[in-house]
KEFI-913634 format. One record per residue (C-alpha): residue in one letter; x, y, z. Coordinates in steps of 0.1 Angstrom, whole numbers, padded with zeros to 4 digits, always signed. Each point is the difference from the previous one (the first is absolute). Layout:
<atoms>
AXYZ...
</atoms>
This chain:
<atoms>
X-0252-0037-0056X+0038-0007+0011X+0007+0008+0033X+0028+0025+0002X-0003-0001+0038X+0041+0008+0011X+0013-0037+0009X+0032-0003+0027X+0030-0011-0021X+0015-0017+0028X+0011-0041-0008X-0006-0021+0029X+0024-0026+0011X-0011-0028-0025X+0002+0025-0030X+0030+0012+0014X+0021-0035-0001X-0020-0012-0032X+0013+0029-0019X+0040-0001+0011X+0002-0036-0005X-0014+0004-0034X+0023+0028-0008X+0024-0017+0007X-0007-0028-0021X-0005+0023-0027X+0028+0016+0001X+0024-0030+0009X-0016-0014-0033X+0014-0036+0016X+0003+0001+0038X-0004-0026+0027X-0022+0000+0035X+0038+0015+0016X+0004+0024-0020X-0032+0013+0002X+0006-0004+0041X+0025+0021+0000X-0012+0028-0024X-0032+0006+0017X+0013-0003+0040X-0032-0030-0001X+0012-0036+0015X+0003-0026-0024X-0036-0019+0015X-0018+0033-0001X+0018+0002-0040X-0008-0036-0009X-0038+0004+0015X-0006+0022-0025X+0019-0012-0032X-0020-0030+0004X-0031+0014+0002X+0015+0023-0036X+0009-0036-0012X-0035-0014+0008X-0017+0030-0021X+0027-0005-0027X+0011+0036+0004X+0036-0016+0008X+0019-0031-0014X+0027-0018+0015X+0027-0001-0032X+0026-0021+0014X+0032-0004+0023X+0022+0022+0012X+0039-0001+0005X+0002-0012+0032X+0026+0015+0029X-0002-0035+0020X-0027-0023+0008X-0032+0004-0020X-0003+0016-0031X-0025+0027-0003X-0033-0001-0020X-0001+0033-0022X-0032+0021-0006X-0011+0017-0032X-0027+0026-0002X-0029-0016-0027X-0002+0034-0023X-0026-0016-0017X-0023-0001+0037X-0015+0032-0015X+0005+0034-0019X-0009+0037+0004X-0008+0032-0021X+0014+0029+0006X-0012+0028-0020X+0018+0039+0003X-0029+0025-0008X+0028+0025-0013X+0015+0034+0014X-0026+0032+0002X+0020+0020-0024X+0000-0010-0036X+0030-0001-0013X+0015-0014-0030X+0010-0032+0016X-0035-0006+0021X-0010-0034-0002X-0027-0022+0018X+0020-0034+0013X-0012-0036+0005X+0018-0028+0011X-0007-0038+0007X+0025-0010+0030X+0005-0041+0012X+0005-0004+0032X+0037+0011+0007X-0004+0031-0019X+0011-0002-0029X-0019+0013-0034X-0013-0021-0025X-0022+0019-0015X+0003+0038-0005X-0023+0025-0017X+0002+0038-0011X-0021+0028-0010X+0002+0036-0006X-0015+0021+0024X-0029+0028-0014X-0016+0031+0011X-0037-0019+0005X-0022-0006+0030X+0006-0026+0027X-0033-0016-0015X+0019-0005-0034X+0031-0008+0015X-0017-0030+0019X-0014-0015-0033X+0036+0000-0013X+0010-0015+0031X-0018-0027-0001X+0004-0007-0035X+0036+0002+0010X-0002-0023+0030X-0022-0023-0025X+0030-0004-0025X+0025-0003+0024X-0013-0031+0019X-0004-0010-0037X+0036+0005-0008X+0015-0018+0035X-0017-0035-0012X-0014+0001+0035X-0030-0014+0011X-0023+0023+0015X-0007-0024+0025X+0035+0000+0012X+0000+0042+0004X-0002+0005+0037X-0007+0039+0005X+0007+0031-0024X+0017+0031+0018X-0008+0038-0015X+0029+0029+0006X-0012+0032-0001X+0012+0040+0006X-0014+0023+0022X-0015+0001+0034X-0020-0025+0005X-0037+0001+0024X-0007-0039+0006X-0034+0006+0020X-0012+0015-0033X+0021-0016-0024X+0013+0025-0018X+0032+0020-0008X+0014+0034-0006X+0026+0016-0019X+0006+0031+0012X+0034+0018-0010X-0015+0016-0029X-0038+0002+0001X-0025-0016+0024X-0012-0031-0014X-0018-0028+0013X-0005-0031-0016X-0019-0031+0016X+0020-0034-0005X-0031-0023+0013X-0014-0008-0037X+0038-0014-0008X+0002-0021+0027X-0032-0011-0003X-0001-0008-0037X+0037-0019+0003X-0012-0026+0028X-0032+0000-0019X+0015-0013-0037X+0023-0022+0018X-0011-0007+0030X+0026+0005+0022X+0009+0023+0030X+0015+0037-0011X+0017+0021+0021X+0013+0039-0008X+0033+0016+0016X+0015+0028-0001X+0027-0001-0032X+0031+0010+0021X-0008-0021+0026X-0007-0031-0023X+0034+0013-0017X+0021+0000+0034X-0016-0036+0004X+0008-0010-0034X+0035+0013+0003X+0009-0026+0034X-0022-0029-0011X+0014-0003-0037X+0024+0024-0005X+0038-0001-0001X+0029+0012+0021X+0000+0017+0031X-0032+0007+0000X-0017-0037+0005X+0015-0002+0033X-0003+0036+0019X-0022-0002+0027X-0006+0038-0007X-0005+0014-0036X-0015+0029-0013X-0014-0004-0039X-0006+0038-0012X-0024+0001-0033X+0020+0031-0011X-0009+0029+0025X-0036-0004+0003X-0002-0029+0028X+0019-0027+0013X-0010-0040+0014X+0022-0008+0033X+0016-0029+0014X+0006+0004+0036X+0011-0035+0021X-0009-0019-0030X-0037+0010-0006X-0022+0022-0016X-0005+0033+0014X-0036+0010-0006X-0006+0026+0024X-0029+0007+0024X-0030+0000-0033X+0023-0015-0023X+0011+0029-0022X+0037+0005+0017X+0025+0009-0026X-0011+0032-0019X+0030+0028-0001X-0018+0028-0012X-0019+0025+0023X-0040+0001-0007X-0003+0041-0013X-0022+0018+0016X-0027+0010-0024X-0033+0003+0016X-0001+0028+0023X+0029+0018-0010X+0005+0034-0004X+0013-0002-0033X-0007-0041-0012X+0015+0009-0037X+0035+0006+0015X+0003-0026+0030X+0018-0025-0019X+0007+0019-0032X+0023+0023+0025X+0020-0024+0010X+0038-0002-0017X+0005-0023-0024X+0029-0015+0020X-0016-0003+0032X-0006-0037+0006X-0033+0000+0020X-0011+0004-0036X+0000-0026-0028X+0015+0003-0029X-0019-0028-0020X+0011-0033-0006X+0029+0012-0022X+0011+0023+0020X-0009+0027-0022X+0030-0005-0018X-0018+0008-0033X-0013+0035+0010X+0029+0010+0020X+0023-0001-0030X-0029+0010-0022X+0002+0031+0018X+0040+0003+0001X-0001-0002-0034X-0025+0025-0013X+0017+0023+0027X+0037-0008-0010X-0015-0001-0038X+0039-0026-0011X+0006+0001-0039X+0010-0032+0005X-0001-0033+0022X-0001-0036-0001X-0040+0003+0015X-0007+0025-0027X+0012-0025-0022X-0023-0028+0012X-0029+0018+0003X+0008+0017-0033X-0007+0037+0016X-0036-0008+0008X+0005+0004+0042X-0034-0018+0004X+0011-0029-0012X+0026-0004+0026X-0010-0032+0029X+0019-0013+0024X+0020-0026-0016X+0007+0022-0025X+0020+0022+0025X+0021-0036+0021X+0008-0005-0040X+0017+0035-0010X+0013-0001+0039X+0017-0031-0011X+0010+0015-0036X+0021+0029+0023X-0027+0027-0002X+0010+0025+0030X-0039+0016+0005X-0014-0039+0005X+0027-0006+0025X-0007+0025+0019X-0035+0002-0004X+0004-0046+0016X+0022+0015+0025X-0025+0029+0015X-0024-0028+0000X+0021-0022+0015X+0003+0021+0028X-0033+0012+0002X-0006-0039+0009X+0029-0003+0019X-0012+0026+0023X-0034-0017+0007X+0014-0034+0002X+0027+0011+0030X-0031+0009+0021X-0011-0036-0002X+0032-0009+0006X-0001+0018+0031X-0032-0008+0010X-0001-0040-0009X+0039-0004+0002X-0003-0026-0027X+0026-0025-0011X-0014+0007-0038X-0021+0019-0018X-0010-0011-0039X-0009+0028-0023X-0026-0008-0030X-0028+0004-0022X+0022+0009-0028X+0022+0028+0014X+0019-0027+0010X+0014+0001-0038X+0012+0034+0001X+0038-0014+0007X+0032+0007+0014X-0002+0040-0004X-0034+0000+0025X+0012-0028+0025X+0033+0013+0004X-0019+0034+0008X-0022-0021+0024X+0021-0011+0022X+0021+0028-0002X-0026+0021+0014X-0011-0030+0026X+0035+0006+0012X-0008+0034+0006X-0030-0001+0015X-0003-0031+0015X+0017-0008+0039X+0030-0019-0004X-0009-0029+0027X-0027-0012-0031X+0016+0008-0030X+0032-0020+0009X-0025-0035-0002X-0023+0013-0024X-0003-0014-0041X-0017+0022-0022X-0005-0022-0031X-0023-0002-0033X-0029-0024+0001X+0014-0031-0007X-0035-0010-0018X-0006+0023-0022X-0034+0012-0014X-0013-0034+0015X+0005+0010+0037X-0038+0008+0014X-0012-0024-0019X+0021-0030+0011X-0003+0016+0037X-0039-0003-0007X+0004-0038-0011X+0024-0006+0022X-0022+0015+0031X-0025-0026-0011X+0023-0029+0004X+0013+0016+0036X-0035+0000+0008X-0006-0038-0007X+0032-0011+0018X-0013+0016+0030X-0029-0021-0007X+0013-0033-0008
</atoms>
C-alpha cells in the first residue's frame, strides 16, 4: 500500500545548492563555473565541488573554452539532456468541454518536449480513464524513441482537492465526488517501473509556467497560475506553495449542504456573478449568452449565423470567433466574464501582491475583448501599490502547461537529488 503519510517539502542545504547550480546551467544552456558563482551567490569552490561531482555522473559536460577577460580562459559547461527524461501526463479539466483533452509529454532534461501526445477527454469512470491512460503513456514513450530505461519518474496533474493520507481527490464545485487516484499511481510505476508522483494541476501549471515557460513569468519569484476561476498553483519566493495538507489554491467556497436549513438552495442561491462561485472552466460563456439570446430572441447575428439558429450548439470558441467577427452580444457577453475574473483575481492580487499572474486552461483563448476587461476590472478592484508591478498574461504553454509542470516537477526532483 503507498504511504500517503504528509512528507515536509522543505530542501535542505545540499538540495538547495544542487538545484540552483543546475538551473542555472540549464538555463545558461553554455555557462562557466563564474557565471554560475555569481548567479547563485555560491563561491566558485563550493560551485566547482559540485560541477565535478555532475561531471563525474555525466549529468554535466565540459563543451569548451570561453572568451576570456584576461588570464585563463574559462572552461564552459553544458547540461547532458540526454542524462535522463520524464513524463508528464495532464489528466484533463473536470468539466467536459469541447476542447477536453488528456495530455502526455516525454520531456529531456532541460525541458523541452520531444514527444507529445493528445486525447479527447470522455464522460467515463476514473477506472476507464486509467486504462486509457496507460495505453496513452504506453504510446507515448513509444513515440519519444526513448528507452524506458532512461525515464526517470512520471508526474500526474490533477483537479480538485486533494486528501494525501487517503489518496484520494474531490471535486466539489458542482456535485460531491470522490475519486481514489491510488490504482493510477500504482499501475503507472507498476508497467514501467518508475516512481509516480500526483499534483495538483494549477500548481504543476504555476511550476510549469517558471521552469519552461516564456517571458516574464520564468523569472518572478512570485506568480500566481489561475486554472480559470476554479483554483490557482502559487509561487511565493520562488517555491511552491502547498499549504498546511497540501490542497492550498482552491477559490471557491465549500457550500454548505449537509445540515442546512434549506441544502437545495445553498449554492443554487447564490448570483451568478458572485465570484465565490465558479462558473466552469469556460466561464459559462456558453450559457450566459444562451440565455441572452433566448431572452433578447435577435432576428439576426453573426452567432445565429454560426450555430445556424440551433442555441445549443453554441461552445465557447464559437463565441471568441463571432466576438472577433464584430458580434456586439459575444463582446459583451467576454467582457462580463472578463470582469467577473477580474474581480476574483484583484483579491489575489491583494492578498499575494504578485509580480504576475498567468491565466489558463483554455480561457486563456478568449482574446483581447476578455483580457482587456480583466485588467480593466484588476484596476478597479485591485490596490494600486500591486497592480503598478503586476503582469497579467495568457499561458505562454498552452494546453501543455500541467503536463510539462508534471514532467518538469520530475526533473526538479532529480536535480535536488543529483
Amino acid at each position: 500500500m503507498r504511504d500517503f503519510i504528509l512528507k515536509e517539502n522543505r530542501l535542505s542545504e545540499k538540495e538547495r545548492r544542487n538545484l540552483n547550480i543546475l538551473d542555472a546551467i540549464r538555463r545558461g544552456r553554455e555557462i562557466s563555473r563564474a557565471e554560475i558563482s555569481k548567479l547563485t551567490d555560491l563561491n566558485i569552490v563550493t560551485v566547482s565541488n559540485y560541477v565535478s561531482k555532475y561531471i563525474k555522473n555525466k549529468l554535466v559536460f565540459e563543451t569548451g573554452l570561453d572568451i576570456s577577460s584576461g588570464g585563463r580562459r574559462p572552461e564552459l559547461l553544458k547540461l547532458n539532456n540526454q542524462y535522463g527524461y520524464s513524463i508528464g501526463i495532464d489528466l484533463g479539466s473536470p468539466h467536459l468541454t469541447i476542447d477536453s483533452s488528456i495530455v502526455g509529454v516525454v520531456l529531456d532534461l532541460s525541458g523541452k518536449v520531444i514527444a507529445r501526445s493528445r486525447v479527447k477527454k470522455e464522460s467515463e469512470s476514473f477506472e476507464k480513464m486509467t486504462e486509457r491512460v496507460l495505453d496513452m503513456t504506453e504510446a507515448l514513450v513509444a513515440k519519444s524513441g526513448v528507452s524506458a530505461s532512461d525515464i526517470k519518474g512520471i508526474g500526474v496533474g490533477i483537479w480538485g482537492v486533494l486528501d494525501r493520507y487517503r489518496g484520494t481527490v474531490r471535486y466539489a464545485v458542482e456535485n460531491e465526488q470522490i475519486v481514489s487516484y491510488t490504482s493510477l499511481l500504482n499501475q503507472l510505476e507498476s508497467r514501467f517501473g518508475i516512481s509516480t508522483i500526483i499534483e495538483h494541476d494549477a500548481t504543476l501549471a504555476a511550476f510549469g509556467e517558471r521552469w519552461s515557460g516564456i517571458g516574464a513569468e520564468s523569472t518572478a519569484d512570485n506568480l500566481i497560475f489561475l486554472c480559470s476561476d476554479s483554483s490557482c498553483g502559487l509561487i511565493i519566493k520562488g517555491e511552491l506553495y502547498y499549504g498546511a495538507t497540501k490542497s492550498a489554491g482552491e477559490l471557491n467556497i465549500n457550500p454548505p449542504n449537509e445540515g442546512s436549513p434549506d441544502p437545495d438552495k445553498c449554492w443554487a442561491s447564490y448570483d451568478y456573478g458572485c465570484c465565490m462561485r465558479s462558473r466552469g472552466i469556460d466561464l459559462g460563456i456558453p450559457v450566459r449568452i444562451r440565455a441572452i439570446l433566448e431572452e433578447t430572441k435577435p432576428e439576426k447575428s453573426v452567432l445565429l449565423e454560426k450555430c445556424g439558429g440551433d442555441l445549443d450548439r453554441i461552445d465557447f470558441n464559437m463565441v471568441i470567433e463571432s466576438a472577433d467577427a464584430g458580434d456586439e452580444t459575444s463582446i459583451k457577453t467576454l467582457e462580463d466574464a472578463g470582469n467577473y475574473l477580474g474581480a476574483k483575481i484583484a483579491s489575489l492580487i491583494n492578498l499575494f501582491n504578485p509580480e504576475v499572474v498567468v491565466i489558463g486552461r483554455g480561457v486563456e483563448k478568449a482574446g483581447d475583448f476578455f483580457f482587456s476587461s480583466v485588467r480593466k476590472a484588476v484596476r478597479q478592484w485591485a490596490y494600486e501599490e500591486s497592480v503598478k508591478i503586476v503582469k497579467i498574461v495568457p499561458t505562454s504553454l498552452g494546453e501543455d502547461v500541467v503536463a510539462i509542470g508534471a514532467g518538469a516537477l520530475v526533473i526538479h526532483d532529480l536535480f535536488a537529488k543529483a
